[in-house]
PAMARPA-386561 format. One record per atom (N, C-alpha, C, O): residue in one letter; x, y, z. Coordinates in steps of 0.2 Angstrom, whole numbers, plus 5000, padded with zeros to 4 digits. Example, Ala and Ser with C-alpha at 12.3 -4.5 7.8 and 13.67 -1.06 7.14 Angstrom:
! residues 2
A506649725039;A506249785039;A506649845039;A507149835042;S506449895035;S506849955036;S506450005039;S506750065040;
This chain:
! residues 197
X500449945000;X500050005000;X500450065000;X500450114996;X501050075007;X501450115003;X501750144999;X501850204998;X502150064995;X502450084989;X501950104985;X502050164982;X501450084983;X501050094979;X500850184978;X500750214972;X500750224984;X500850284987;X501250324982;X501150374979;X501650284984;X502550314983;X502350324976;X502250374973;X502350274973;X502250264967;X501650334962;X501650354957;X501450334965;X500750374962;X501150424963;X501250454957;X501450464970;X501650524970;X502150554963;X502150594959;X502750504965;X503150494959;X503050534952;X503250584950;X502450484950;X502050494943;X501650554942;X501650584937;X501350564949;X501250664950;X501750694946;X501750714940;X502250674952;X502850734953;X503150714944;X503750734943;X503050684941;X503450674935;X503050724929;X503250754925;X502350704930;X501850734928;X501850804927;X501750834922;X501950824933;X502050894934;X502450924932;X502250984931;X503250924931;X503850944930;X504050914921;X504550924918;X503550874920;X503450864912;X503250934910;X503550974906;X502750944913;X502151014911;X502451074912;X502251124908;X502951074918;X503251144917;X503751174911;X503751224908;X504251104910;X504851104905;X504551104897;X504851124892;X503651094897;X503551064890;X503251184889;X503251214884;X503151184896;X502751234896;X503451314894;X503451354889;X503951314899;X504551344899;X504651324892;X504351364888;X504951274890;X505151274882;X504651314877;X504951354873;X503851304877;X503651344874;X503451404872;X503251434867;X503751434880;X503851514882;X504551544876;X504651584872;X504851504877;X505651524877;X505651524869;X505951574868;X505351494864;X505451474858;X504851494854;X504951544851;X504251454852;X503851444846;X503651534847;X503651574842;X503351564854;X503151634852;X503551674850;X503551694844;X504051684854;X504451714852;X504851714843;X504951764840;X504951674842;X505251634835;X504651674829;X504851694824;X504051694831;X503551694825;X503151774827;X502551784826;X503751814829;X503651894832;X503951934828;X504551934827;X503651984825;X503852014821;X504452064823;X504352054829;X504952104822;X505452134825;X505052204829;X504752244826;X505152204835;X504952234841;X505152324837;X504752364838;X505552334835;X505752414829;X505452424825;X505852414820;X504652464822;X504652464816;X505152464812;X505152414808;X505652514812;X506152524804;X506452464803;X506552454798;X506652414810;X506852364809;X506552294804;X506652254799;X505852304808;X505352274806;X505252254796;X505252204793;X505252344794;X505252364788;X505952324784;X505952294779;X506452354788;X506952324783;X507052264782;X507252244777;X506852224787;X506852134788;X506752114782;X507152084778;X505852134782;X505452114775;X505752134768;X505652104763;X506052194768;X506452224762;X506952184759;X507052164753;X507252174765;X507952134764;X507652044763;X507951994760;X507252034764;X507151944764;X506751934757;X506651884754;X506451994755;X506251974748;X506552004743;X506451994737;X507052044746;X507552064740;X508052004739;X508251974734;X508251994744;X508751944745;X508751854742;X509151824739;X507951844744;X507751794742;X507651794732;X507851744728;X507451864729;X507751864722;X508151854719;X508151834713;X508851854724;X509551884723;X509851814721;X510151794716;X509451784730;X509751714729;X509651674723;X510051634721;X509051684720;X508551654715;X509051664706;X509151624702;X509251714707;X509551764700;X510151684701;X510251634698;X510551714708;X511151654709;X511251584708;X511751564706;X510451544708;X510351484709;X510551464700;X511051434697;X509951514697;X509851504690;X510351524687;X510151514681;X510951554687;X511551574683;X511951524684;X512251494679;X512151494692;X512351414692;X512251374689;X512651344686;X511651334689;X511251294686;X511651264676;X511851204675;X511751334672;X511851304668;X512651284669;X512851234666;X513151314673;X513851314673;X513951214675;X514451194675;X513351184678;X513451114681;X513851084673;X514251044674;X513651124666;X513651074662;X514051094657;X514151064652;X514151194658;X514551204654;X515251234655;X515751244651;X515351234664;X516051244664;X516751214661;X516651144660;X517151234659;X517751174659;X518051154665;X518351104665;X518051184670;X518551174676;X517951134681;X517351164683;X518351064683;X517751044689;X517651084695;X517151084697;X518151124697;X518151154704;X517951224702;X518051274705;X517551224695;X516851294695;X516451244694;X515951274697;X516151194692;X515651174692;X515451144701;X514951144703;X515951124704;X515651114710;X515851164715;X515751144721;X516051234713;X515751314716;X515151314715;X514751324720;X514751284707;X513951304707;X513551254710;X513051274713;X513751204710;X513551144716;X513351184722;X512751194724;X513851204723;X513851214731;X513251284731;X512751294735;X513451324726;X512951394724;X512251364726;X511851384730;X512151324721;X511351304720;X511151264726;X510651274729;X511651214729;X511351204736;X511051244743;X510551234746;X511551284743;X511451334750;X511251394749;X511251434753;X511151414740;X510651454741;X509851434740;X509451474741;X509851384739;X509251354738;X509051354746;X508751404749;X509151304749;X508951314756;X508951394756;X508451414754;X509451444758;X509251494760;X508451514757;X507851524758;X508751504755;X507851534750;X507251514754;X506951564756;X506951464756;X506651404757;X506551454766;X506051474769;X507251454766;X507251494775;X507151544774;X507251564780;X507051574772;X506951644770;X506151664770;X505851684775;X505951644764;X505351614765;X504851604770;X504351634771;X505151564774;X504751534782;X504651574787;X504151574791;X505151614785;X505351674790;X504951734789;X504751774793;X504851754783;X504151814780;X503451774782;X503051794786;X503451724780;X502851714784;X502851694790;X502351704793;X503451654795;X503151654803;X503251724806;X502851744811;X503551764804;X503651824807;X503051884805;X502551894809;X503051904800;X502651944796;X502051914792;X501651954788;X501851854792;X501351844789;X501051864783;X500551884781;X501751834779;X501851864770;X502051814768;X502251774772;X502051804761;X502251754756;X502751804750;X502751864750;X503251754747;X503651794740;X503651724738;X503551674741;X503751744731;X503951674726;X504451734723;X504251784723;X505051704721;X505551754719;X505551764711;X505351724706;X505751824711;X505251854702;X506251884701;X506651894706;X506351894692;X506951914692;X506551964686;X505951964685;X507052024683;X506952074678;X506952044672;X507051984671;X506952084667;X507052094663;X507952084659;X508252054655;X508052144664;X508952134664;X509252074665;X509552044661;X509052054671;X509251994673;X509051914669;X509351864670;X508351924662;X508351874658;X509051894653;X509451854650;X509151954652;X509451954646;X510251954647;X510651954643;X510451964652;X510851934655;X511351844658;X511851834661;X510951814656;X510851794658;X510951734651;X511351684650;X510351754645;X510551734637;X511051754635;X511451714632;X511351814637;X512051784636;X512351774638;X512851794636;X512551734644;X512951694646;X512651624642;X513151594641;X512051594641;X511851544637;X512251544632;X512551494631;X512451614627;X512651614621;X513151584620;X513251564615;X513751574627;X514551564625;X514651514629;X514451494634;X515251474625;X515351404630;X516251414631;X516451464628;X516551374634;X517351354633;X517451424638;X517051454642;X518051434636;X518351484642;X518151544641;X518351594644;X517751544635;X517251624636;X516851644639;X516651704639;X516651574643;X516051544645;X516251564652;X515951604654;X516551534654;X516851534661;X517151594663;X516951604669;X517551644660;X517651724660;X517151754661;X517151804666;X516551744657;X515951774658;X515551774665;X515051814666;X515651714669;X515251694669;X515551714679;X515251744683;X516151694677;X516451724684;X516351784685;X516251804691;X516451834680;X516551904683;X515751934682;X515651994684;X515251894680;X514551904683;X514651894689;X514751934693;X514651824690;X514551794697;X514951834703;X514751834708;X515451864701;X515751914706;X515551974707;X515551994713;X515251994701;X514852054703;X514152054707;X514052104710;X513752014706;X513251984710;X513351964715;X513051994720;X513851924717;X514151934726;X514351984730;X514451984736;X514452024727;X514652094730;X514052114731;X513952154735;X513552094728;X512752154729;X512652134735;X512452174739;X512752044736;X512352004741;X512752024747;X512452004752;X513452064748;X514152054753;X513752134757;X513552134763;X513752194749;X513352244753;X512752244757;X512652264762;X512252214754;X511652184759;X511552134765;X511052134769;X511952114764;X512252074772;X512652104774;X512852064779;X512952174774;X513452194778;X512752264782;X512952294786;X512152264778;X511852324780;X511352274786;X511352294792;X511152214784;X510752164788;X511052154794;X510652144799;X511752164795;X512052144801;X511952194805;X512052194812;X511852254800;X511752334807;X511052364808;X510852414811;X510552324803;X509852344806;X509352284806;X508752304807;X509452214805;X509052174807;X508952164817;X509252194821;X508552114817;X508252124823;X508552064825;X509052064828;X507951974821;X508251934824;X508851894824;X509351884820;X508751864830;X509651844828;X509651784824;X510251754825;X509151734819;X509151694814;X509551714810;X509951684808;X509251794807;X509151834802;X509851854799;X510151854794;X510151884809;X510751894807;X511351864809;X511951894810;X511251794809;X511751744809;X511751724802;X512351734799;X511351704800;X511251694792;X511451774787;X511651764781;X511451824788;X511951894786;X512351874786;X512651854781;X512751854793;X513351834793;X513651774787;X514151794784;X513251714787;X513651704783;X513651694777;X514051654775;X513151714773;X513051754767;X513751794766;X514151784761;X513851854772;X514651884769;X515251844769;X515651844765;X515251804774;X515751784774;X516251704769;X516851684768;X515151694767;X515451634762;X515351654755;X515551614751;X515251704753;X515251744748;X515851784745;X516051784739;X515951814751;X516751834754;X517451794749;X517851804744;X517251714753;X517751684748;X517751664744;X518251654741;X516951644741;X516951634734;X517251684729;X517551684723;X517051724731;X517351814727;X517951774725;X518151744720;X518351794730;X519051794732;X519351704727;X519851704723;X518851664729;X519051604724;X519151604717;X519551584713;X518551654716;X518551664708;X519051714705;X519251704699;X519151754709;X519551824705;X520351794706;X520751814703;X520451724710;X521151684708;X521151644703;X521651644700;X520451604702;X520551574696;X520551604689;X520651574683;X520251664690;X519951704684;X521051734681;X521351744676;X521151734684;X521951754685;X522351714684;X522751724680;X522151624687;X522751564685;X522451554679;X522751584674;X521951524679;X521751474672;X521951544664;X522251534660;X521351614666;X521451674660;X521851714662;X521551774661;X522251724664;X522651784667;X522251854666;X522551914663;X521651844668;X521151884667;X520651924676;X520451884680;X520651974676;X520452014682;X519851994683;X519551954679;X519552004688;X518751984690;X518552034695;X518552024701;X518452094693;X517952124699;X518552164705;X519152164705;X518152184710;X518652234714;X519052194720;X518752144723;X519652204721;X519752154728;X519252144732;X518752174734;X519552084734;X518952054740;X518952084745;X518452064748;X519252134748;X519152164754;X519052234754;X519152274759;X518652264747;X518552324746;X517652354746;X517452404744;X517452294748;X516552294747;X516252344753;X515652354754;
């Protein structure tokens, strides 16, 4: 009869301290995670920056895309590998993020410019192909280095601006990767030094 007591209290007491942890954890996390930034201006730029951003990536994706099959050098086609993976997911995270925060949707749209740009790089294959395509692709990363460099001094949350962070930083060395190989393979320039953004 005792044990049986014991027993029961136990299963309370387990009961209850399930309910506080399940409860504390839900404080700590799902509301706040899905709060718009407490700054209007902040607020403003969030949304500015994650559907401009979310385009940027998109422009990014779709310029890799063809390089999978017309670069010459394997270690630019598996830069665009790596392009098309981890801007993809950002995208997707970006996404999530305008609607848990702000309760909006984007599908990311590009210009005009950016079809016709884009044709021509279709237009060239071989090493003209790859010149061209790098010193886009470098210029384009500098758009994304300056917008992560603004995101890291007026975003709110800290997803937002862990993810600014490394947007710059891996962007940063791709820059930098290409303006060396744009130099070994054509002894050809790419865009401003890496450290002048």
């Amino acid at each position: 009869m005792i044990l049986r007591s014991m027993r029961t209290r136990l299963s309370l007491l387990a009961a209850v301290l399930t309910g506080v942890l399940s409860l504390s954890l839900g404080l700590v996390s799902p509301a706040q995670a899905s709060e718009p930034a407490s700054d209007p201006h902040a607020a403003a730029f969030e949304v500015d920056f994650l559907t401009g951003m979310i385009d940027h990536h998109e422009m990014a994706v779709m310029m890799a895309q063809p390089c999978l099959d017309k670069a010459v050098h394997e270690e630019l086609a598996s830069m665009c590998q790596s392009i098309i993976t981890s801007q993809s997911a950002q995208i997707e995270m970006m996404q999530g993020w305008l609607q848990d925060w702000y309760g909006t949707s984007h599908e990311p749209t590009m210009t005009k410019g950016q079809m016709r740009s884009m044709a021509r790089l279709d237009r060239l294959t071989g090493a003209a192909y790859e010149i061209a395509f790098m010193r886009s692709m470098i210029r384009h990363h500098w758009g994304a280095v300056r917008e992560a460099s603004r995101c890291l001094a007026r975003a709110e949350h800290p997803e937002l601006l862990a993810l600014c962070g490394r947007i710059e930083r891996a962007q940063l060395v791709e820059i930098a990767t290409m303006q060396r190989w744009l130099a070994q393979w054509y002894d050809a320039a790419g865009g401003r030094p890496a450290r002048t953004a």
